[in-house]
C-alpha positions in Angstrom: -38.6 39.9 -24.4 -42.5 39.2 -23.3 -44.2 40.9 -21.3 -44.9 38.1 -18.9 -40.3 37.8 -18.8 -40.8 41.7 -17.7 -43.2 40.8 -15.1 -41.0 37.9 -14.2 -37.8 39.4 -13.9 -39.4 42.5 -12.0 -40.7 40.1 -9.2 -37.0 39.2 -8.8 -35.1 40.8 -5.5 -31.5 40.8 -4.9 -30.7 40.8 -1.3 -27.3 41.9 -1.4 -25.8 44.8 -1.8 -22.7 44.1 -4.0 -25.0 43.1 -7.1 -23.6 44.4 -10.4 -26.2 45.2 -13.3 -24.4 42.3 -15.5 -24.7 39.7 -12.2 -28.7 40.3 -12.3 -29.1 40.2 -16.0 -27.5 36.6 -15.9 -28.9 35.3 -13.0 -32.5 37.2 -14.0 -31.6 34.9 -17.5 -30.6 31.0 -15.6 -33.8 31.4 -13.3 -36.0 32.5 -15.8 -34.7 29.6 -18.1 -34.9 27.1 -15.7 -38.3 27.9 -14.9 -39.4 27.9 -18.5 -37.7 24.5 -18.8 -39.5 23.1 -15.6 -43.2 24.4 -16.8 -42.9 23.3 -20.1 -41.8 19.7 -18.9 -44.5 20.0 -16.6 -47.1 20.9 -19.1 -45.9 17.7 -21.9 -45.5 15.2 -18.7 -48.3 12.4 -19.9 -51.2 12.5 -17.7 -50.7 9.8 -14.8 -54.2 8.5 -15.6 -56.0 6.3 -12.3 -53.6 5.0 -9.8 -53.7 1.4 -9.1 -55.3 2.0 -5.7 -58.2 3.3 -8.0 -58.3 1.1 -10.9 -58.8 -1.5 -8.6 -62.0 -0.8 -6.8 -63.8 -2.6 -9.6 -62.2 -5.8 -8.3 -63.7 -5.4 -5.0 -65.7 -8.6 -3.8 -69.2 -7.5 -3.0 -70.3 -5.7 0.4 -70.7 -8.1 3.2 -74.4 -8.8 3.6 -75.6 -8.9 8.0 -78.4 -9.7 9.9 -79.9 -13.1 11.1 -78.7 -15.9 10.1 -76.3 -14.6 7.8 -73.2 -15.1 9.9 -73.7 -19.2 10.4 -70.8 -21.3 11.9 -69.5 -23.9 8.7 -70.7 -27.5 9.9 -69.0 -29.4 12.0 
């Protein structure tokens, strides 16, 4: 066991009173497991690059130019 599992398990409270040593030890062992499981699919998850929101600011029509004579009624 790492050093880091110590530290780990340590941090680990049981609230109860009716806790047997063998009752810890496994649920110490499912949380610590699950844990490892979640950080390590965490850390190979592909990055999520730009979101679409962000890619697409490069579309974005040119700023709206005002001032005098700039906002002219079509002909009619």
């Amino acid at each position: 066991m790492s050093d880091d599992t110590d530290d780990r398990a340590a941090a680990l409270r049981f609230e109860t009173r009716l806790v047997t040593p063998d009752d810890a030890a496994a649920v110490t062992a499912v949380l610590l497991g699950a844990l490892d499981e979640e950080s390590s699919a965490a850390a190979s998850a592909p990055d999520p690059g730009r979101s679409a929101w962000v890619r697409g600011d490069g579309a974005m029509r040119q700023p709206l130019v005002v001032g005098p004579g700039r906002w002219v009624r079509g002909g009619r």
